[in-house]
py3Dmol code that shows the C-alpha trace and the ligand (Angstrom):
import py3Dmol

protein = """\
ATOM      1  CA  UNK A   1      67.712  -7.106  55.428  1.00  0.00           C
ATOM      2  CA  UNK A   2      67.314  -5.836  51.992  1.00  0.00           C
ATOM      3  CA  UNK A   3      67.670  -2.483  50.020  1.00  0.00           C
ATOM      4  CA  UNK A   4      64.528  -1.237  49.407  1.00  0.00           C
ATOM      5  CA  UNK A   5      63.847   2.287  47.661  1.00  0.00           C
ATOM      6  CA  UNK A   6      60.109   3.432  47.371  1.00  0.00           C
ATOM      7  CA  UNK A   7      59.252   5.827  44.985  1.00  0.00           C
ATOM      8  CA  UNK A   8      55.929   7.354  45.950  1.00  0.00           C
ATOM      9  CA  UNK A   9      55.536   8.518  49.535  1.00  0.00           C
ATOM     10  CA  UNK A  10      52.055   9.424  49.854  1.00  0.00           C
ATOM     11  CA  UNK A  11      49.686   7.909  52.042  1.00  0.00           C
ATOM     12  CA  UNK A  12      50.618   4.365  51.261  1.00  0.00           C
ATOM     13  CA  UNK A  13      53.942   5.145  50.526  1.00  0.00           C
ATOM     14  CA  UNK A  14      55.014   6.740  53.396  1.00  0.00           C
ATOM     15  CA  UNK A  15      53.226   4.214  55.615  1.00  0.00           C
ATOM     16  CA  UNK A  16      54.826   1.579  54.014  1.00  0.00           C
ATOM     17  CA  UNK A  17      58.224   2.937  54.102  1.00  0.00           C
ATOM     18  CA  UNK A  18      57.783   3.172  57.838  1.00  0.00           C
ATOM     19  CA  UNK A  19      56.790  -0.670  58.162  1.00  0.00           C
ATOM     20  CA  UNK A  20      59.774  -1.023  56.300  1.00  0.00           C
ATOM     21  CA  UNK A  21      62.480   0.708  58.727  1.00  0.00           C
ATOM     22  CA  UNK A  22      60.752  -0.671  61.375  1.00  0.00           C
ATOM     23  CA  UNK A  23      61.416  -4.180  60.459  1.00  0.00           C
ATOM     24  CA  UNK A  24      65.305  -3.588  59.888  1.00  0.00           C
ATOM     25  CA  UNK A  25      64.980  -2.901  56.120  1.00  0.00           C
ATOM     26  CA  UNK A  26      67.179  -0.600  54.257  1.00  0.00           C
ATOM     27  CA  UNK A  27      65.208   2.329  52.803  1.00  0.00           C
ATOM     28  CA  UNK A  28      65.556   5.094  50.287  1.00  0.00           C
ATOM     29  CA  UNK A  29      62.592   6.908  49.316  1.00  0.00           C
ATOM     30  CA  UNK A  30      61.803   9.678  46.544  1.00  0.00           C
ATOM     31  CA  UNK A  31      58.782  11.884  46.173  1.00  0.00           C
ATOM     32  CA  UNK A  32      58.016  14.357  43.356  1.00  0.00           C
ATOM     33  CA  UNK A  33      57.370  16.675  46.274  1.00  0.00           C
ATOM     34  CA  UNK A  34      60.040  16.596  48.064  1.00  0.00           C
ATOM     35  CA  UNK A  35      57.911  17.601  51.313  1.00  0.00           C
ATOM     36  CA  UNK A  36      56.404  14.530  51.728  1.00  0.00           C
ATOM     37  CA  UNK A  37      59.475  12.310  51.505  1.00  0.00           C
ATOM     38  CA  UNK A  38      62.010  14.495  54.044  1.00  0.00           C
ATOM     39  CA  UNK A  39      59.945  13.602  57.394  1.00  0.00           C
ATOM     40  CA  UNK A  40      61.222   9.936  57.128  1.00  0.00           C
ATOM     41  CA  UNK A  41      64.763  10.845  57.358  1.00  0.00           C
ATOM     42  CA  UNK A  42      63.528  10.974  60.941  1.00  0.00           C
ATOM     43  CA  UNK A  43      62.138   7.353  60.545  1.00  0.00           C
ATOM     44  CA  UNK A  44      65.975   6.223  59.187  1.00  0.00           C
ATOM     45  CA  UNK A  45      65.041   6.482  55.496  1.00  0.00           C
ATOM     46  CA  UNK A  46      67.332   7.888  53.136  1.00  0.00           C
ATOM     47  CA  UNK A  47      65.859  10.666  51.021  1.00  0.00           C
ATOM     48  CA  UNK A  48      67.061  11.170  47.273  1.00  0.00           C
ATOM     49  CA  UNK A  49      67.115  13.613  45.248  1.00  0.00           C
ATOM     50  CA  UNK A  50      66.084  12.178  42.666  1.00  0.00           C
ATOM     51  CA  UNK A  51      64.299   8.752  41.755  1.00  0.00           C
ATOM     52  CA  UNK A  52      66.961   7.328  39.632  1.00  0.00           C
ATOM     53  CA  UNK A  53      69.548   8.219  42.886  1.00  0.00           C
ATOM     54  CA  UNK A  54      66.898   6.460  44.798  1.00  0.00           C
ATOM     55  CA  UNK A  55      67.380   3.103  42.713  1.00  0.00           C
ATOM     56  CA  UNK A  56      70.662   2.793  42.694  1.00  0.00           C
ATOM     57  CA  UNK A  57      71.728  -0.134  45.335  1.00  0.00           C
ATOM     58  CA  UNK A  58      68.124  -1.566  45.402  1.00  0.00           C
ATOM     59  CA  UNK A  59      66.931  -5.179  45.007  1.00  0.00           C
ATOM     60  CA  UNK A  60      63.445  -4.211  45.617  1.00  0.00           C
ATOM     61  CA  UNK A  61      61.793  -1.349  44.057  1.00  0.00           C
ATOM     62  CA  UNK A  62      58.313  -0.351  44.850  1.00  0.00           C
ATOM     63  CA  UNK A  63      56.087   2.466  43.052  1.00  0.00           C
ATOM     64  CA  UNK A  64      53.673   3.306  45.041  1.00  0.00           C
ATOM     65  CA  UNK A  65      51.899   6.290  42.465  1.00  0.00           C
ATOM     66  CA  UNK A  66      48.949   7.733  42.046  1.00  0.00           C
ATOM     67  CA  UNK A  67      48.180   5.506  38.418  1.00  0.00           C
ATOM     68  CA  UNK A  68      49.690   4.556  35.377  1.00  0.00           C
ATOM     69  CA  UNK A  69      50.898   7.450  33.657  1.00  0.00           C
ATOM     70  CA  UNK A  70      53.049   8.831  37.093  1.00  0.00           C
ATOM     71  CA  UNK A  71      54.117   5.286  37.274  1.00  0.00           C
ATOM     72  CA  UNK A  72      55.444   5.223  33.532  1.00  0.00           C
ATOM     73  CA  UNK A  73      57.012   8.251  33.609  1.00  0.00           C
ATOM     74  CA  UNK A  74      58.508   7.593  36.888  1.00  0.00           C
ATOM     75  CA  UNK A  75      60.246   4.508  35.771  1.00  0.00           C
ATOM     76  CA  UNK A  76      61.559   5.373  32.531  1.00  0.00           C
ATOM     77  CA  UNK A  77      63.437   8.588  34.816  1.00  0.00           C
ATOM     78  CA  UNK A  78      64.701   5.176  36.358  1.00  0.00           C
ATOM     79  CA  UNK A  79      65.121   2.510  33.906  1.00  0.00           C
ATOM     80  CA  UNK A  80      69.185   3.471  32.803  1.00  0.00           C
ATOM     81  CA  UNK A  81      70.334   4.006  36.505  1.00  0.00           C
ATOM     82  CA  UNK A  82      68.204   0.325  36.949  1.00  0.00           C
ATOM     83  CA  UNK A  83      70.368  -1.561  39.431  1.00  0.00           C
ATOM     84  CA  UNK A  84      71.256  -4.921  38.121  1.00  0.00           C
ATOM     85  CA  UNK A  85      69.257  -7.952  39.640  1.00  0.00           C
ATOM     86  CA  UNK A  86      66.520  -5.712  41.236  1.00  0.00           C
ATOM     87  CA  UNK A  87      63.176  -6.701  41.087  1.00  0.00           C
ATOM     88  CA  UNK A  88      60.598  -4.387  40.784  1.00  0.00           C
ATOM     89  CA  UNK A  89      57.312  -3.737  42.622  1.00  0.00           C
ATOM     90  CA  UNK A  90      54.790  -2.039  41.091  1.00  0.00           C
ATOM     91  CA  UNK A  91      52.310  -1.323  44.303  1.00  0.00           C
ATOM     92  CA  UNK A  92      50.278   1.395  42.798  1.00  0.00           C
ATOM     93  CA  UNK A  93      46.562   0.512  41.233  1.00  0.00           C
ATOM     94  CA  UNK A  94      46.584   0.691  37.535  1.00  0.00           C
ATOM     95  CA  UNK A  95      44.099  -1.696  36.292  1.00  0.00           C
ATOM     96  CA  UNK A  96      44.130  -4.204  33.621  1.00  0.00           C
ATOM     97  CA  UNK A  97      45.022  -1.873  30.561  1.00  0.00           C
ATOM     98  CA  UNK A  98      47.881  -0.281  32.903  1.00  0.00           C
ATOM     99  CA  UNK A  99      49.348  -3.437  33.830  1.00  0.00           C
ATOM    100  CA  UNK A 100      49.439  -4.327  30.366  1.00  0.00           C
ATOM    101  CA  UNK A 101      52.052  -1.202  29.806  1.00  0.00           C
ATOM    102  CA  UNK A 102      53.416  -2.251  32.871  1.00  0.00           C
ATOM    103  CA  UNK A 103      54.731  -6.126  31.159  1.00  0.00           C
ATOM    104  CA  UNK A 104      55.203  -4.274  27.939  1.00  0.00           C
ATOM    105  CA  UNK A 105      57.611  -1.799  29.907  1.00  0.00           C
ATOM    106  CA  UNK A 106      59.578  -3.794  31.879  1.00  0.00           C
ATOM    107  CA  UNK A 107      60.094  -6.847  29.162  1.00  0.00           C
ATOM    108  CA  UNK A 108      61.394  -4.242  26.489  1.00  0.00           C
ATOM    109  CA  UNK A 109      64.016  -3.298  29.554  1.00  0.00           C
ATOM    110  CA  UNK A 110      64.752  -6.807  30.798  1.00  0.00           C
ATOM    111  CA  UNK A 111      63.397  -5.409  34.121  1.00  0.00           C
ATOM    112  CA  UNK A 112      61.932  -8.433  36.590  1.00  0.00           C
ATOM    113  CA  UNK A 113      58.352  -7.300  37.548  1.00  0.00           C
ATOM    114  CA  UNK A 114      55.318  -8.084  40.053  1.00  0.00           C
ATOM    115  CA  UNK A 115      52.424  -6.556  39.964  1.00  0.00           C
ATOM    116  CA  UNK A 116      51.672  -6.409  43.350  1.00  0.00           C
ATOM    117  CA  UNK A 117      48.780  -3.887  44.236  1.00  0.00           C
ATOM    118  CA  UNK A 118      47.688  -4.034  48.077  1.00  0.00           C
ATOM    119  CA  UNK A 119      44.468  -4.078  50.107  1.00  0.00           C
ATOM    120  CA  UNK A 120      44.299  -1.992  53.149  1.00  0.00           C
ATOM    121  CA  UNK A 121      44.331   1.699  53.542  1.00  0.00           C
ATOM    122  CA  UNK A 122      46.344   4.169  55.788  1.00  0.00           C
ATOM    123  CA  UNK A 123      46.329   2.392  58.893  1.00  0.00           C
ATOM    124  CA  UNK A 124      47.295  -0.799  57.338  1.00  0.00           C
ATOM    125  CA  UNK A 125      49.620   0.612  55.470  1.00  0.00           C
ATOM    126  CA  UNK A 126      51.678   2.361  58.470  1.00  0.00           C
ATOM    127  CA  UNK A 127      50.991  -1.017  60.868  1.00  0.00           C
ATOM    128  CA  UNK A 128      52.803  -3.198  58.444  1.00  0.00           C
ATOM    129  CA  UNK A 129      48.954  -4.818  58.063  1.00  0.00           C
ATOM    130  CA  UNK A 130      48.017  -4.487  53.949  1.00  0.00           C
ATOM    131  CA  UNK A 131      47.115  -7.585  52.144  1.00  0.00           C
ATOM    132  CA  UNK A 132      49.528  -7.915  49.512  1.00  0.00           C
ATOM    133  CA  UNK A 133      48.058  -9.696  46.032  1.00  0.00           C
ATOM    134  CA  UNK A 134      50.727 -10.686  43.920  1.00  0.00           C
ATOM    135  CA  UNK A 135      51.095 -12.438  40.260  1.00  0.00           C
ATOM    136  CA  UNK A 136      53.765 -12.532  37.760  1.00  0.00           C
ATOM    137  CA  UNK A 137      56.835 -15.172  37.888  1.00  0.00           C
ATOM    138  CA  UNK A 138      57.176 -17.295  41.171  1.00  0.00           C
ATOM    139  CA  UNK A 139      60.972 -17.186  40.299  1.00  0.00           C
ATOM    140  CA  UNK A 140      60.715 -13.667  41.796  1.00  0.00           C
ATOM    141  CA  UNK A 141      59.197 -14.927  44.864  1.00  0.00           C
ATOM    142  CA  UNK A 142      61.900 -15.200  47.257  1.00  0.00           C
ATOM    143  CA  UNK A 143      62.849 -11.968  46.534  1.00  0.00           C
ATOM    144  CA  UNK A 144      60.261  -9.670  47.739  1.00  0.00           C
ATOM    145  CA  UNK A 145      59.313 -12.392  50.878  1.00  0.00           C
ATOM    146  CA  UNK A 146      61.006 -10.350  53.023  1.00  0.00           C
ATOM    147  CA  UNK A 147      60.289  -7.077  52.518  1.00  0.00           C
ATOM    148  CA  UNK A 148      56.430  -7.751  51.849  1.00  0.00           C
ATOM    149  CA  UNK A 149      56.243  -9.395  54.983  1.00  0.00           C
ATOM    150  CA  UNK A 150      57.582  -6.184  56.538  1.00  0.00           C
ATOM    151  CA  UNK A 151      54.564  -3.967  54.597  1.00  0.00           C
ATOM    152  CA  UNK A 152      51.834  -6.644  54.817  1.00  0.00           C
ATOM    153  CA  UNK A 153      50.066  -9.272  57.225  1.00  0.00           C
ATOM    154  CA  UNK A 154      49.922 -11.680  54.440  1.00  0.00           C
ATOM    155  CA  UNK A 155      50.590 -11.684  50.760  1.00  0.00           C
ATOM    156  CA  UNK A 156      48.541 -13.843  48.323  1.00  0.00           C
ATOM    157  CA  UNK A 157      49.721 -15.208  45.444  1.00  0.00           C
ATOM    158  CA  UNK A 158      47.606 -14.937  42.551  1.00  0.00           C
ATOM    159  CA  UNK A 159      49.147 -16.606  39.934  1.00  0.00           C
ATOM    160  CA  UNK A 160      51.917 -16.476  37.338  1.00  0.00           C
ATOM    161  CA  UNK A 161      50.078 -14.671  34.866  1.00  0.00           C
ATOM    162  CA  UNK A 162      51.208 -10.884  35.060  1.00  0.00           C
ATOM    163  CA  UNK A 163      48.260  -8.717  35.559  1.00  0.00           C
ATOM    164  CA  UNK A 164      45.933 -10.630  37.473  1.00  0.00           C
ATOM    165  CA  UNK A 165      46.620  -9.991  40.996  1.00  0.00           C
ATOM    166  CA  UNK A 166      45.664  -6.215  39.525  1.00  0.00           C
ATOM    167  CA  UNK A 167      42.282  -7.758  38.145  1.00  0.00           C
ATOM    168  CA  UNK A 168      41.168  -8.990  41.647  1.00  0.00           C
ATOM    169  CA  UNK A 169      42.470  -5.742  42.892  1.00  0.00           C
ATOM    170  CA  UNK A 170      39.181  -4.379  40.902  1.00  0.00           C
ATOM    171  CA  UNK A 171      37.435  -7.227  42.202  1.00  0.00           C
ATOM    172  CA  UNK A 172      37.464  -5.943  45.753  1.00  0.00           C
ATOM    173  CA  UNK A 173      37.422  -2.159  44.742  1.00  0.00           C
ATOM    174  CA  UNK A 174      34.817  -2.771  43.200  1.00  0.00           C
ATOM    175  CA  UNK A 175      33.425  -4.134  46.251  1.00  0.00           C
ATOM    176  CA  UNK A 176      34.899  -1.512  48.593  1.00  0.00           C
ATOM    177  CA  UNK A 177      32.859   1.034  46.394  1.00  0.00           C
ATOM    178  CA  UNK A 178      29.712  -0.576  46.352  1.00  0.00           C
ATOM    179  CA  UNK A 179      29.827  -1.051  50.594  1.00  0.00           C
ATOM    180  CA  UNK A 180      31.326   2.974  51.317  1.00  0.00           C
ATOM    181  CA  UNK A 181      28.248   3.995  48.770  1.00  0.00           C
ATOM    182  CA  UNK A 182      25.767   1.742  50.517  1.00  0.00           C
ATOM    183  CA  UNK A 183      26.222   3.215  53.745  1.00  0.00           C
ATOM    184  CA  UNK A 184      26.257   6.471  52.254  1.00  0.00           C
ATOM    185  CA  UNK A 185      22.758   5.887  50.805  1.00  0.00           C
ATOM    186  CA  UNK A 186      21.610   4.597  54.016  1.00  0.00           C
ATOM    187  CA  UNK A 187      22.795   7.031  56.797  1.00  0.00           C
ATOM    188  CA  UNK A 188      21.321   9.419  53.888  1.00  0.00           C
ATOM    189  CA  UNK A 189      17.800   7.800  53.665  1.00  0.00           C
ATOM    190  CA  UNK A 190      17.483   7.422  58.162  1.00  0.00           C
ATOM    191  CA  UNK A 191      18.453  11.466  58.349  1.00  0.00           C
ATOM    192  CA  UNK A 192      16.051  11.940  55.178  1.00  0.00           C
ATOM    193  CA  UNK A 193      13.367   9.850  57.364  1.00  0.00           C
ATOM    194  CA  UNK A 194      14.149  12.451  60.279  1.00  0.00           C
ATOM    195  CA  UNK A 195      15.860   9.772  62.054  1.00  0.00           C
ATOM    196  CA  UNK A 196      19.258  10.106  63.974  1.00  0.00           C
ATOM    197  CA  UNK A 197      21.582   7.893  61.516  1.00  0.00           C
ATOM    198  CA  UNK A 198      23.160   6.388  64.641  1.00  0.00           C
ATOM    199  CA  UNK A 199      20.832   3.972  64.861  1.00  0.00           C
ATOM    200  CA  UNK A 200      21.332   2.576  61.492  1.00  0.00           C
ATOM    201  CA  UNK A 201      24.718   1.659  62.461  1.00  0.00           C
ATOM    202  CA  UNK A 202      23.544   0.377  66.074  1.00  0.00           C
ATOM    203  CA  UNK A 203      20.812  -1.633  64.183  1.00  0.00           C
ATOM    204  CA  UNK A 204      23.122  -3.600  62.039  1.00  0.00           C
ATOM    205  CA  UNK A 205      26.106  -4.086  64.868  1.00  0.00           C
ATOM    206  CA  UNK A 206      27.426  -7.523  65.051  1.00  0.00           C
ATOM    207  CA  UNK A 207      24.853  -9.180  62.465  1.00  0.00           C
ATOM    208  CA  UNK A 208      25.467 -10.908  59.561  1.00  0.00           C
ATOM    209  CA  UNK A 209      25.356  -7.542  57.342  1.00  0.00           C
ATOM    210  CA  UNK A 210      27.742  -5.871  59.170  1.00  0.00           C
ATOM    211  CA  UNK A 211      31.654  -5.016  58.765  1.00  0.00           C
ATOM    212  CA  UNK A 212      34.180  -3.097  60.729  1.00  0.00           C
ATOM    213  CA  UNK A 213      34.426  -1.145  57.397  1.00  0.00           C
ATOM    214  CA  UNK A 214      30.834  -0.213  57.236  1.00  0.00           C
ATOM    215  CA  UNK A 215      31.256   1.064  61.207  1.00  0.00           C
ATOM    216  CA  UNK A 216      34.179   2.701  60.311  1.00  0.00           C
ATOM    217  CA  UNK A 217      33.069   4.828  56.821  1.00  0.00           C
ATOM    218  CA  UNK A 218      29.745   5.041  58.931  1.00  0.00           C
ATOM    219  CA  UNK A 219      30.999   6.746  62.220  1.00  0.00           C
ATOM    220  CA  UNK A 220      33.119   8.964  59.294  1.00  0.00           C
ATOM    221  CA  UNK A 221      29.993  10.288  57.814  1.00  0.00           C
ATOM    222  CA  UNK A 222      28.103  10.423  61.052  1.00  0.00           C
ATOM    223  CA  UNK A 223      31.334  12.373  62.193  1.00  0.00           C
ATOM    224  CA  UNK A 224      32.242  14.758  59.876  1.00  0.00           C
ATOM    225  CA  UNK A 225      35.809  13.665  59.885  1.00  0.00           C
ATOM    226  CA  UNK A 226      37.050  13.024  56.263  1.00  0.00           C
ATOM    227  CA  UNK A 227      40.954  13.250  57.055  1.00  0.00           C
ATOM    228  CA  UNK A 228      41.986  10.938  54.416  1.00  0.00           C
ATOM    229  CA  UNK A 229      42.435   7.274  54.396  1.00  0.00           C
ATOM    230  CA  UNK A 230      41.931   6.799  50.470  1.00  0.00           C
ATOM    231  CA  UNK A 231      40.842  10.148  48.806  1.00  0.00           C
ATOM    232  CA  UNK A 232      37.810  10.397  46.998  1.00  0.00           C
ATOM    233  CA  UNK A 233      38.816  11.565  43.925  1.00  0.00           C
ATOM    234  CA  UNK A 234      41.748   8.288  43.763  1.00  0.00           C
ATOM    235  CA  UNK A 235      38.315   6.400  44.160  1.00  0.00           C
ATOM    236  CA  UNK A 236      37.253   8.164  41.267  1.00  0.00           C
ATOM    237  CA  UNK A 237      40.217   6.939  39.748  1.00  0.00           C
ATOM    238  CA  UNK A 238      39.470   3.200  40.544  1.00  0.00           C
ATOM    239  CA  UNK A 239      36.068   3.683  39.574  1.00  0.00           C
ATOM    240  CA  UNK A 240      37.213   3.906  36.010  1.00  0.00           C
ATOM    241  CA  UNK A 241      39.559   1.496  36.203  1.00  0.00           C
ATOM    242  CA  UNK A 242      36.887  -1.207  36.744  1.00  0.00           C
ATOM    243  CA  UNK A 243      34.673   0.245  34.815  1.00  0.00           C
ATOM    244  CA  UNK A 244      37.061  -0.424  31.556  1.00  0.00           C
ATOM    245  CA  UNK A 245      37.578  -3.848  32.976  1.00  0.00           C
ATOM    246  CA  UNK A 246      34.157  -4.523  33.123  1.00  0.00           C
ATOM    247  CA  UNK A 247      33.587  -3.688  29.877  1.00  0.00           C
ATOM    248  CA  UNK A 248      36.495  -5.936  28.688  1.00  0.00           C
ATOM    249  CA  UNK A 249      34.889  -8.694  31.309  1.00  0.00           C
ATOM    250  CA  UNK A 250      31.223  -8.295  29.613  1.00  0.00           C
ATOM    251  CA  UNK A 251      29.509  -7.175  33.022  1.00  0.00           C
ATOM    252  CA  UNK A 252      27.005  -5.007  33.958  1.00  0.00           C
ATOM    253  CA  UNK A 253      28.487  -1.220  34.913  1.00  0.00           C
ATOM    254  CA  UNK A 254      24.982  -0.002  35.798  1.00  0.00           C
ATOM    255  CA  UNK A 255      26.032  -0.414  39.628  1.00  0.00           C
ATOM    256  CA  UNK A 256      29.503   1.394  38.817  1.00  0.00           C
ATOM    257  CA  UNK A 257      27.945   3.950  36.814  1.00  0.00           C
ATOM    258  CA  UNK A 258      25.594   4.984  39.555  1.00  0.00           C
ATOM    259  CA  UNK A 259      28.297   4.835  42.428  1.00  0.00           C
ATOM    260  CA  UNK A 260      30.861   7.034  39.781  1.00  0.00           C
ATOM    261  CA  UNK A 261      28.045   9.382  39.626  1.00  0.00           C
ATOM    262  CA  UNK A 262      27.640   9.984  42.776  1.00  0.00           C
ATOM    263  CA  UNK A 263      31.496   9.805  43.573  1.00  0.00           C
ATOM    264  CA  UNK A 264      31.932  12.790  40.886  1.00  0.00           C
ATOM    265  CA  UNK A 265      28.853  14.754  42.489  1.00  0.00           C
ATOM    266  CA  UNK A 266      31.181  14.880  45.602  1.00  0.00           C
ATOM    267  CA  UNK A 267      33.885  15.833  44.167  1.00  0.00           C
ATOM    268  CA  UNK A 268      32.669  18.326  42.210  1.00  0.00           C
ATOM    269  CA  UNK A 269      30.903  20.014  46.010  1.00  0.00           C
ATOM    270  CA  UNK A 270      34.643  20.399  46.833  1.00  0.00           C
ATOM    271  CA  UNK A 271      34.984  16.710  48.674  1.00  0.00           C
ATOM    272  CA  UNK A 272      37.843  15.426  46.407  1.00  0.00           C
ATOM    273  CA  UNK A 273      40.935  15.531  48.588  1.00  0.00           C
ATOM    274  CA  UNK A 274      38.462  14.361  51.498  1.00  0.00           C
ATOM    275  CA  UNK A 275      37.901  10.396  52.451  1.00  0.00           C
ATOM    276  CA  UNK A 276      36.022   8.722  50.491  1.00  0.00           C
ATOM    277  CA  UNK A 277      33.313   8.545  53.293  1.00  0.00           C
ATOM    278  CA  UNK A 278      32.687  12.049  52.344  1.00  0.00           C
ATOM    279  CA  UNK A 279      30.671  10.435  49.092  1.00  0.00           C
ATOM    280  CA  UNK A 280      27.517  10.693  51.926  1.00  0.00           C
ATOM    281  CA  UNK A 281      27.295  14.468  50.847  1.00  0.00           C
ATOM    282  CA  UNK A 282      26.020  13.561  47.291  1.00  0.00           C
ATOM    283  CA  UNK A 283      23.354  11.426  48.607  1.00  0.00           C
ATOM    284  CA  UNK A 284      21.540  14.416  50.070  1.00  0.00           C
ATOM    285  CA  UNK A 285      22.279  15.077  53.577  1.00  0.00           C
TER     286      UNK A 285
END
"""
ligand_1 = """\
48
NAP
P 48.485 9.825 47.383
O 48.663 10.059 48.816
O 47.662 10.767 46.577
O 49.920 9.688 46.690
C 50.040 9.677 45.298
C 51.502 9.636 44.952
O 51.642 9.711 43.526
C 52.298 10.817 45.533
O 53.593 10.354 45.842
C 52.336 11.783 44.346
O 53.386 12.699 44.381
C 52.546 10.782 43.229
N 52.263 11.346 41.917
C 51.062 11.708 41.416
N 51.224 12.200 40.177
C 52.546 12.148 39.897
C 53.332 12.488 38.784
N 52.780 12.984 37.668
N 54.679 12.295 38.844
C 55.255 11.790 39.968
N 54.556 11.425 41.068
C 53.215 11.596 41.024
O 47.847 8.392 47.081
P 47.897 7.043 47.919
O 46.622 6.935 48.656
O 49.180 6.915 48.609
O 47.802 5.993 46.720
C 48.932 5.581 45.969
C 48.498 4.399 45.106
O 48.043 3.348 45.968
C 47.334 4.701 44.157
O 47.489 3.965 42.975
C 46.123 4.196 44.947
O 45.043 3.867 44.096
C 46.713 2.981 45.615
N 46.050 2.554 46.869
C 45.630 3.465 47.781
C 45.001 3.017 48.941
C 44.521 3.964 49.996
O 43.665 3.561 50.776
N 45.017 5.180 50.091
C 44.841 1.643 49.172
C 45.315 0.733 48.227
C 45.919 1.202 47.066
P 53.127 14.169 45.025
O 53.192 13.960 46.506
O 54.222 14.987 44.461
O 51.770 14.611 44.560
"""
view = py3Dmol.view(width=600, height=400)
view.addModel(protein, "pdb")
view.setStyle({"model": 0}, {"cartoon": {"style": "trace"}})
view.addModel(ligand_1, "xyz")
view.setStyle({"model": 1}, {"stick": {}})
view.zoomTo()
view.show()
């Protein structure tokens, strides 16, 4: 069993915390808004009052924040109430630049890091299913084992280098983007062609260019239902992030210029706070 607090109990955060509890772990959580944190008393978490209250006993801490500046500002509420030996988590996606502040932080505290951002979404996250990918010193390993097997199916270790589990965490976005606007564009297209959209899905079920994802964002859009899994406008938020990386990288942005486009042209018709399946509604249906 180990102390674990979680700063951060939004969708990942919460779902995590459960996954957490339910594997025997000790848990104290902390939220800005204070709403979102008090339901998992319920769940057996404790719920501070504050985030440097929530630290105190921990050897784990995970922030679980929206992006780098919430994270910074977070942790330096923490850093003089920073319980001795604990190793901290940093869950949250703040790209390559981010991470960077993230070393710079902790090493000018003497605070033990991972950066340790997560694949998966809601449903992952509450299941105890993300894919945890991890890099920074393997001296830290044994430390987190425990509770990451609690939050995740499997954690990956990246490598030693701090930072670069939060590169391939762009990788994939990146990725993730480029299949939820694909869809988009093609449910968009069959409607556009006066056809039911349906039978794009049904057409590429079980082949080769098929994914449960691309079902899953594709019965979302056919649906209506955007209750969010990741919100659009956090994609927006990724979408930058790997846009700066590609431009450190030397690739090509033209593919993550046109899906940022589009993600803004969704926001900005009120879809922000929805899924980011809602994206379909810039593509013209
Ligand atoms: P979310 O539900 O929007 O939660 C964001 C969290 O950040 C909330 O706890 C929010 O507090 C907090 N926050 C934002 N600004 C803050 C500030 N200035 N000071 C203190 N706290 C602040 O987002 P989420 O989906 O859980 O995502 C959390 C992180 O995980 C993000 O970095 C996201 O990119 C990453 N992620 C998300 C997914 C996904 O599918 N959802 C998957 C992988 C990674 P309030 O409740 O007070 O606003």
């Amino acid at each position: 069993m180990t102390s674990v607090a979680v700063l951060g109990t939004g969708i990942m955060g919460a779902g995590m915390t459960r996954s957490l509890l339910r594997e025997g772990h000790d848990v104290t959580v902390w939220n800005r808004s204070p709403e979102k944190a008090k339901p998992l008393a319920e769940d057996g978490a404790t719920v501070a009052d504050s985030a440097a209250d929530a630290v105190a006993g921990a050897e784990v801490v995970v922030t679980m924040l929206f992006d780098i500046e919430p994270v910074l500002s977070v942790m330096a509420d923490v850093a003089e109430a920073w319980p001795t030996g604990a190793v901290w988590a940093q869950c949250s996606t703040v790209g390559v630049e981010g991470t960077r502040r993230v070393e710079s932080f902790a090493a000018e505290r003497g605070i033990d890091v991972l950066d340790a951002p997560v694949l998966g979404t809601k449903a992952p996250a509450e299941n105890g299913k993300l894919v945890f990918l991890v890099s920074g010193p393997s001296a830290l390993r044994d430390r987190v084992a425990a509770p990451f097997e609690a939050m995740g199916a499997r954690t990956q270790w990246v490598s030693e280098t701090l930072g670069d589990a939060s590169k391939l965490k762009l990788a994939v976005n990146a990725w993730i983007g480029a299949m939820v606007n694909g869809v988009a564009q093609s449910i968009a297209l069959a409607r556009g062609l006066g056809l039911d959209a349906q039978q794009f899905l049904d057409a590429v079920d079980g082949q080769a260019v098929d994914s449960p994802y691309v079902q899953l964002k594709g019965k979302a859009m056919l649906t209506g239902d955007y209750t969010p899994s990741f919100e659009l406008d956090g994609v927006i938020k990724d979408t930058s992030l790997i846009r700066d990386a590609m431009t450190e990288a030397g690739t090509a942005t033209t593919l993550a210029d046109a899906i940022a486009d589009r993600l803004r042209a969704a926001s900005e018709a009120g879809h922000g706070e929805e899924d980011m399946a809602a994206v379909v509604h810039a593509y013209g249906t």
